[in-house]
Jmol script that loads the backbone (N, CA, C; Angstrom):
load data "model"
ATOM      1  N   UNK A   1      20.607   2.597  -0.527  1.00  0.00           N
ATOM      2  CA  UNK A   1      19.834   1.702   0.312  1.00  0.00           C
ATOM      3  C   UNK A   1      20.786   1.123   1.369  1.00  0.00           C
ATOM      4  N   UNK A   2      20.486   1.028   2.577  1.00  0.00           N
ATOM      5  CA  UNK A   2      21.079   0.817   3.380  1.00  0.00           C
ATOM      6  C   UNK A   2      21.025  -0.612   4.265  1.00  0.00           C
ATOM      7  N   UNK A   3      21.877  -1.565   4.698  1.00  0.00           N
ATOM      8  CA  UNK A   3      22.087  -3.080   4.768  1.00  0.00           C
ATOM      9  C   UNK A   3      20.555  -3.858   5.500  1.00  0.00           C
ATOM     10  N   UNK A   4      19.896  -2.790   6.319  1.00  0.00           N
ATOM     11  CA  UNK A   4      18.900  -3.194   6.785  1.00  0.00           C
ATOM     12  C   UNK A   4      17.640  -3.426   5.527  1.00  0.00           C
ATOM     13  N   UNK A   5      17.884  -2.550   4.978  1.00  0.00           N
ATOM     14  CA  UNK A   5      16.670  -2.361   3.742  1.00  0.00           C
ATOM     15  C   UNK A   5      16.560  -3.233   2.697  1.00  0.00           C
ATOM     16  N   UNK A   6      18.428  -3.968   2.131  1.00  0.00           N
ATOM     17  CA  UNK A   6      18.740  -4.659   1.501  1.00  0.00           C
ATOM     18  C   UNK A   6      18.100  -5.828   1.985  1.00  0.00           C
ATOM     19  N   UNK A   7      18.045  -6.227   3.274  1.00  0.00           N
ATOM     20  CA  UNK A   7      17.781  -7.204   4.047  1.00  0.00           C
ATOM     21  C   UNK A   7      16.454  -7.668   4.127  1.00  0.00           C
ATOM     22  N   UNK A   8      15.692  -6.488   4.289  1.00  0.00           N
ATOM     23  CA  UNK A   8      14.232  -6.946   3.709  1.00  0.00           C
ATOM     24  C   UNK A   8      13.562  -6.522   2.318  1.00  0.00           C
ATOM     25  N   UNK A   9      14.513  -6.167   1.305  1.00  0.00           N
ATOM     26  CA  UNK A   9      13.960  -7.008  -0.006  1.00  0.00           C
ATOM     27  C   UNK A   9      14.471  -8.350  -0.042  1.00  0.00           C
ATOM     28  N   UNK A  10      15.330  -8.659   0.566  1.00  0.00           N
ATOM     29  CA  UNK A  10      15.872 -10.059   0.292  1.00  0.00           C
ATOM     30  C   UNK A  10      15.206 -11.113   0.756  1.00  0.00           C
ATOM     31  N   UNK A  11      14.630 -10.434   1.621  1.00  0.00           N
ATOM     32  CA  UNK A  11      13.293 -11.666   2.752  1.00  0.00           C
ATOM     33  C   UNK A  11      12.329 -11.625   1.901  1.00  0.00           C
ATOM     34  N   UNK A  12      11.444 -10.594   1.345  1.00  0.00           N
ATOM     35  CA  UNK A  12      10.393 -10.556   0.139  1.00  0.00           C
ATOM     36  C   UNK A  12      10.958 -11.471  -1.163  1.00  0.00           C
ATOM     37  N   UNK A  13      11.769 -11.465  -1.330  1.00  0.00           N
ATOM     38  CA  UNK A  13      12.648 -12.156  -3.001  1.00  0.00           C
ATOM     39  C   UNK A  13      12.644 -13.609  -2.367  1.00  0.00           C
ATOM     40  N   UNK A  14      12.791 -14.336  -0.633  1.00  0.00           N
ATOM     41  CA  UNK A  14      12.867 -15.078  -0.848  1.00  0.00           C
ATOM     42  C   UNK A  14      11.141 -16.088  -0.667  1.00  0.00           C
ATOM     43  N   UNK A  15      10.650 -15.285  -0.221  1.00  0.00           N
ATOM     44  CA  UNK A  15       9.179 -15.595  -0.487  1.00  0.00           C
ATOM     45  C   UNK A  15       8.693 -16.110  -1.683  1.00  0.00           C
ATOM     46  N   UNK A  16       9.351 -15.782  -2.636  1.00  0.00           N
ATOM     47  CA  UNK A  16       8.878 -16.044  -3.954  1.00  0.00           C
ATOM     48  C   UNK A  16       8.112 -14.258  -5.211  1.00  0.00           C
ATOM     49  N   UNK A  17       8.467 -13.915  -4.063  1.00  0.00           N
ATOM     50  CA  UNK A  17       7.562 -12.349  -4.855  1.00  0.00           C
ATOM     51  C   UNK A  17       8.434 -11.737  -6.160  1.00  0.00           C
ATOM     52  N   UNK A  18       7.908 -11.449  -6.993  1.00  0.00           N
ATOM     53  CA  UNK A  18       8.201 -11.276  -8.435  1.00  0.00           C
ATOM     54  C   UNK A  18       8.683  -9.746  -8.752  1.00  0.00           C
ATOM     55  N   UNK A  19       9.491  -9.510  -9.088  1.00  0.00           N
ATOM     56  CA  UNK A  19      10.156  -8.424  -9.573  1.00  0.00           C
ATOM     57  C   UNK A  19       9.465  -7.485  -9.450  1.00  0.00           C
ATOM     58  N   UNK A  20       8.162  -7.279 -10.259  1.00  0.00           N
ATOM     59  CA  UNK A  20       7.658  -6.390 -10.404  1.00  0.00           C
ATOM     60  C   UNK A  20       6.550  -5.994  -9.157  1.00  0.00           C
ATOM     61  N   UNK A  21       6.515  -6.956  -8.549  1.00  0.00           N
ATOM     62  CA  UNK A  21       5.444  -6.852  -7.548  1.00  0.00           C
ATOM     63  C   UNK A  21       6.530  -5.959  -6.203  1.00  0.00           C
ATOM     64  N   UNK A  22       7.805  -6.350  -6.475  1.00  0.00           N
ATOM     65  CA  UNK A  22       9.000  -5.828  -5.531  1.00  0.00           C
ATOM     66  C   UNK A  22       8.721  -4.142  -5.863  1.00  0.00           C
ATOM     67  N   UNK A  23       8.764  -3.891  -6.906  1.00  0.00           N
ATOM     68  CA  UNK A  23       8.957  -2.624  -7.011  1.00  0.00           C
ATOM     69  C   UNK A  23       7.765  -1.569  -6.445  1.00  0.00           C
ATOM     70  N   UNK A  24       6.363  -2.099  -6.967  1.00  0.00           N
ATOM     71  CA  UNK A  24       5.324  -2.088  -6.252  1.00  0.00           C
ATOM     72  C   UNK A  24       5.302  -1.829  -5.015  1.00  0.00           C
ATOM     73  N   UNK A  25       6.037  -2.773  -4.059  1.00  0.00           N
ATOM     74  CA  UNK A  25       5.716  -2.881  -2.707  1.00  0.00           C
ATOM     75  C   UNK A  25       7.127  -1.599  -2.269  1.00  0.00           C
ATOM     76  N   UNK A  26       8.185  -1.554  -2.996  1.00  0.00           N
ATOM     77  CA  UNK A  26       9.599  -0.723  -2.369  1.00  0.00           C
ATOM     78  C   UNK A  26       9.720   0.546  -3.109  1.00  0.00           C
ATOM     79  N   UNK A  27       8.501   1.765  -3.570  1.00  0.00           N
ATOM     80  CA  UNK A  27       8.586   2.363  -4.412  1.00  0.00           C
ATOM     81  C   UNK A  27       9.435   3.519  -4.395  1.00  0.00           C
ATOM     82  N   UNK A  28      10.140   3.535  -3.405  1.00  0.00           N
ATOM     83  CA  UNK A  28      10.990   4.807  -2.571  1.00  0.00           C
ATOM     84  C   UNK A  28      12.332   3.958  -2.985  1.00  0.00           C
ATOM     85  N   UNK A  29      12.590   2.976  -3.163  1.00  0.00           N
ATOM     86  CA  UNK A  29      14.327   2.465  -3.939  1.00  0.00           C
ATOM     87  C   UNK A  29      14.273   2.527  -4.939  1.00  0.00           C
ATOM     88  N   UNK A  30      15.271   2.417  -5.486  1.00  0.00           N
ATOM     89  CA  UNK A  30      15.792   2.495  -6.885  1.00  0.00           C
ATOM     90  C   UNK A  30      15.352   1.235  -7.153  1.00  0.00           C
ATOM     91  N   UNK A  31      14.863   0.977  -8.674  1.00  0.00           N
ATOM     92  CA  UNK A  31      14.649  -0.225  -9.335  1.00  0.00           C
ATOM     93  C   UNK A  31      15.611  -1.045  -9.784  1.00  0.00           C
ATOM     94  N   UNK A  32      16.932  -0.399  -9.674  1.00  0.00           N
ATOM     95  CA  UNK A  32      17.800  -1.093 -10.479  1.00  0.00           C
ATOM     96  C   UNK A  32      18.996  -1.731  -9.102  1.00  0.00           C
ATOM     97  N   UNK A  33      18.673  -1.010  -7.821  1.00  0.00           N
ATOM     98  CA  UNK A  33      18.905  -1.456  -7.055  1.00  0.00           C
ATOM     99  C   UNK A  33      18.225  -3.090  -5.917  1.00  0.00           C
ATOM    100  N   UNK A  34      16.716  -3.044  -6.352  1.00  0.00           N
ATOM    101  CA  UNK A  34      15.687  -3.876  -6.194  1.00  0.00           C
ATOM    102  C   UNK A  34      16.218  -5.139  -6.719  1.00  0.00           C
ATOM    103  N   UNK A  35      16.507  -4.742  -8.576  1.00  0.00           N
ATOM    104  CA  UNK A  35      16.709  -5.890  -9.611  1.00  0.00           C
ATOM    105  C   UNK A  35      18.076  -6.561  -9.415  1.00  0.00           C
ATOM    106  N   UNK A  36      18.613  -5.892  -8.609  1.00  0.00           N
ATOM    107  CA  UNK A  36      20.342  -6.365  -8.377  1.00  0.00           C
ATOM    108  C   UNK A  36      20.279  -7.320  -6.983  1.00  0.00           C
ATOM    109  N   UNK A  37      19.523  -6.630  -6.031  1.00  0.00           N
ATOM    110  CA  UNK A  37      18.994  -8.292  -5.257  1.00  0.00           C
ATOM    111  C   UNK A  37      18.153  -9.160  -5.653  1.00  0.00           C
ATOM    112  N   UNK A  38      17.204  -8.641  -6.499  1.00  0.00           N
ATOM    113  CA  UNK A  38      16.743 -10.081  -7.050  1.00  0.00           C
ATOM    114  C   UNK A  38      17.540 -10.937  -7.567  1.00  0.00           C
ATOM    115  N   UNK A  39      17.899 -10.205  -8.683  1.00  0.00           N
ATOM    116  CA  UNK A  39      19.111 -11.714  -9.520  1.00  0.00           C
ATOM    117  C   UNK A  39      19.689 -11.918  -9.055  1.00  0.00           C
ATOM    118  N   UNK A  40      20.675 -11.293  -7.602  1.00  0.00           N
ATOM    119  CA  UNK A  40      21.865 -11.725  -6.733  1.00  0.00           C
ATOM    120  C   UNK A  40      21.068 -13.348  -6.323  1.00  0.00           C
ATOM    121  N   UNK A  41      19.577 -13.212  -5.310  1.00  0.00           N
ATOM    122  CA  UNK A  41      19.408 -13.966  -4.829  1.00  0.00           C
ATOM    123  C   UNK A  41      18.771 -14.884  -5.559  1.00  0.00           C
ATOM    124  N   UNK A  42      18.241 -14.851  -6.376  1.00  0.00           N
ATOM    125  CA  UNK A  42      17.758 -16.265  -7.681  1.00  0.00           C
ATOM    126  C   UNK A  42      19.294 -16.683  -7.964  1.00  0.00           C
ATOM    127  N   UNK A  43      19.802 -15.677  -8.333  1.00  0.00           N
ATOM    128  CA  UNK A  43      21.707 -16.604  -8.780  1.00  0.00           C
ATOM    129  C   UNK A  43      22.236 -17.724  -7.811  1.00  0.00           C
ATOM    130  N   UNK A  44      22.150 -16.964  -6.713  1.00  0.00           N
ATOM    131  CA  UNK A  44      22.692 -18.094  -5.750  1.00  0.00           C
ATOM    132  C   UNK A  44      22.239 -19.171  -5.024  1.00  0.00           C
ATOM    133  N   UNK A  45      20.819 -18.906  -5.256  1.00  0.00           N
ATOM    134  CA  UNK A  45      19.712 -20.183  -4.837  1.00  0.00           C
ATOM    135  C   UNK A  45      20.335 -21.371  -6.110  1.00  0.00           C
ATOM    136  N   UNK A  46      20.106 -20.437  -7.040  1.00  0.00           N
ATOM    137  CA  UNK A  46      20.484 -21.698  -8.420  1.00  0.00           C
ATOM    138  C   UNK A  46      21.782 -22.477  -8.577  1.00  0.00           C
ATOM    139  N   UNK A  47      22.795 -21.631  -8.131  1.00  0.00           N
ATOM    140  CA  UNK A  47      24.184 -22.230  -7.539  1.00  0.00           C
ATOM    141  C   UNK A  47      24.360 -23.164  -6.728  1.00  0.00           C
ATOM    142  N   UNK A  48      23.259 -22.989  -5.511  1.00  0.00           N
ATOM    143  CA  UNK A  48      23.479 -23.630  -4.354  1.00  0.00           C
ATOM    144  C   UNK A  48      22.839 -24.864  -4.325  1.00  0.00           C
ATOM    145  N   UNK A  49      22.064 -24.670  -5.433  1.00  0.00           N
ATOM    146  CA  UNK A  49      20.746 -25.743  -5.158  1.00  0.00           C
ATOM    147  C   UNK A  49      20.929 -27.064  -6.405  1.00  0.00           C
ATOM    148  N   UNK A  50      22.414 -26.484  -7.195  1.00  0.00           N
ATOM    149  CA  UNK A  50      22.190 -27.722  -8.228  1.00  0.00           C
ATOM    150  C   UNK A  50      22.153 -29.449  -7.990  1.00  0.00           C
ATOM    151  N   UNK A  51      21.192 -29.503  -9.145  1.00  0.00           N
ATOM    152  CA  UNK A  51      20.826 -30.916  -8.373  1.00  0.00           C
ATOM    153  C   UNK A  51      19.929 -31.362  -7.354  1.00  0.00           C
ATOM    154  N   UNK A  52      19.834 -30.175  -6.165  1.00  0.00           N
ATOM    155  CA  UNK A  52      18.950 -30.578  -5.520  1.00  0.00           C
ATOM    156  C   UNK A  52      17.329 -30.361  -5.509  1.00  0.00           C
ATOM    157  N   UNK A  53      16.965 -30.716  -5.152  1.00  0.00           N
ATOM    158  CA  UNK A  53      15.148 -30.507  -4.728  1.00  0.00           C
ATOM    159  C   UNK A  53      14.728 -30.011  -3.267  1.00  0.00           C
ATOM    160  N   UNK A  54      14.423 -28.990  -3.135  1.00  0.00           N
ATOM    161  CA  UNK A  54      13.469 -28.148  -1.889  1.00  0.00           C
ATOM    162  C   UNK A  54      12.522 -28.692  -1.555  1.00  0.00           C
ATOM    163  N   UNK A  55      11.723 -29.037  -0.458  1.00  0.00           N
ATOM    164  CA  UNK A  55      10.765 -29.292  -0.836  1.00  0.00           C
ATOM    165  C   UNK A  55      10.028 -28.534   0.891  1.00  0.00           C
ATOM    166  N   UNK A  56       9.087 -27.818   0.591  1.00  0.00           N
ATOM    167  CA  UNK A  56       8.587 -27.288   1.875  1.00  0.00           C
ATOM    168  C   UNK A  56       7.150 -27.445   2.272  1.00  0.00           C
ATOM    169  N   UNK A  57       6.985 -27.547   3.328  1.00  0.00           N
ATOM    170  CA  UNK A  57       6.090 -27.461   4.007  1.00  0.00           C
ATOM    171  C   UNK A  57       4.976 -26.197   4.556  1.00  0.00           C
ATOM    172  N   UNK A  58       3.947 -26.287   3.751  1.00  0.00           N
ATOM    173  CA  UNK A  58       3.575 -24.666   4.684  1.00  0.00           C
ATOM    174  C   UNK A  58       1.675 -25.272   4.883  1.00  0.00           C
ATOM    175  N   UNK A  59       2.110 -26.149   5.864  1.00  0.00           N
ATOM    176  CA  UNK A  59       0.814 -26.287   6.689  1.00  0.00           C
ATOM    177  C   UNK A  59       0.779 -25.365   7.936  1.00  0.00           C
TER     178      UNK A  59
END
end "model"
wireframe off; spacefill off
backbone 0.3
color backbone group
């Protein structure tokens, strides 16, 4: 998979979209490549975010 492609599962993962729904939508990658940006990017949200609270807006 190549840095562009990485780039938009990573935009889908940060949407909130669920593993399995990833694979669903990227069925031409590897799954185990999919699952390695997911947990990359849940890991480092959780790193980054200790302690804090998000809070967003989607009006």
């Amino acid at each position: 998979m190549n840095k562009k492609d990485q780039m938009t599962v990573e935009n889908f993962v940060s949407t909130g979209m669920e593993l399995e729904t990833l694979y669903t939508c990227f069925p031409d990658f590897s799954k185990d490549e999919i699952a390695a940006i997911y947990n990359n990017y849940n890991e480092n949200i959780l790193n980054n975010n200790e302690g804090q609270t998000i809070s967003i807006n989607c009006t």
